[in-house]
C-alpha positions in Angstrom: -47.5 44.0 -45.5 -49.8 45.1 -48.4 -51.8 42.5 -50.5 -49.7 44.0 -53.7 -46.1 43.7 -52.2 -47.6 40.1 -50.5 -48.5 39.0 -54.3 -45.0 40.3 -55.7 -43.1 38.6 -53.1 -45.5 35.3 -53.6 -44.6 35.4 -57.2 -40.7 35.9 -57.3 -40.6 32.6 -55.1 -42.8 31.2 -57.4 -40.7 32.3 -60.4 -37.4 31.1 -58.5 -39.0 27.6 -57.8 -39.8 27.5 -60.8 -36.4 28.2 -62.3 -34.7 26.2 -60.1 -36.8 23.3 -61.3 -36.3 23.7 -64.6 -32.6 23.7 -64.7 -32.7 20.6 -62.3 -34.4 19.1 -65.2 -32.2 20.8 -67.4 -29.7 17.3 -68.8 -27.1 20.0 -70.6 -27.0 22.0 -67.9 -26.2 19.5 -65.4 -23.2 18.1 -67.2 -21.8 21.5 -67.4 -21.8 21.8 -63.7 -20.4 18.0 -63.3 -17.8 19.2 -65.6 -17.0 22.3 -64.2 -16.9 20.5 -60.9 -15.0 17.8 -62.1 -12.4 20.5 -63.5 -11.8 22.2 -60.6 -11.6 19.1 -58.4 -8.7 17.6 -60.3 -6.9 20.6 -60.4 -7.2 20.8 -56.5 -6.1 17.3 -56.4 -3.2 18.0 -58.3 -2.1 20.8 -56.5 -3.6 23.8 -58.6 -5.9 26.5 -57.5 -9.3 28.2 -58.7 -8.3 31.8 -59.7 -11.6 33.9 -59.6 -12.4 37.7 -60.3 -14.7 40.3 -61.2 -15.5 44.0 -61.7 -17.6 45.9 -60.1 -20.7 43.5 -59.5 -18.7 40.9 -60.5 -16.7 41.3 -58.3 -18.7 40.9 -55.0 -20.1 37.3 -57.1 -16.3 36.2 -57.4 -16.4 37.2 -53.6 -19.4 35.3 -52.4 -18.0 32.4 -54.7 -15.0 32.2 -53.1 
């Protein structure tokens, strides 16, 4: 590989890490997830089910979530 596409690839995983650190760190963000989690758990448990969907790009996330 070239030094330029090595130094692009280097940064977006240094960008990602970085990202990813930060919402780790991120307190609000974390107890969304919990309670998003927490949401879809009980309605499992109580015999419910996670409707997901999307358009277009959307639609292949609601796949890959699923």
């Amino acid at each position: 590989m070239s030094q330029t596409r090595d130094t692009h690839l280097s940064e977006f995983f240094t960008r990602s890490v970085a990202a990813l650190d930060a919402a780790s760190r991120d307190s609000s963000l974390l107890r969304a997830i919990e309670g998003i989690a927490g949401s879809v758990q009980k309605a499992f448990r109580e015999g419910g089910k996670l409707l997901i969907a999307g358009n277009g790009g959307s639609a292949a996330d609601a796949q890959h979530l699923s």
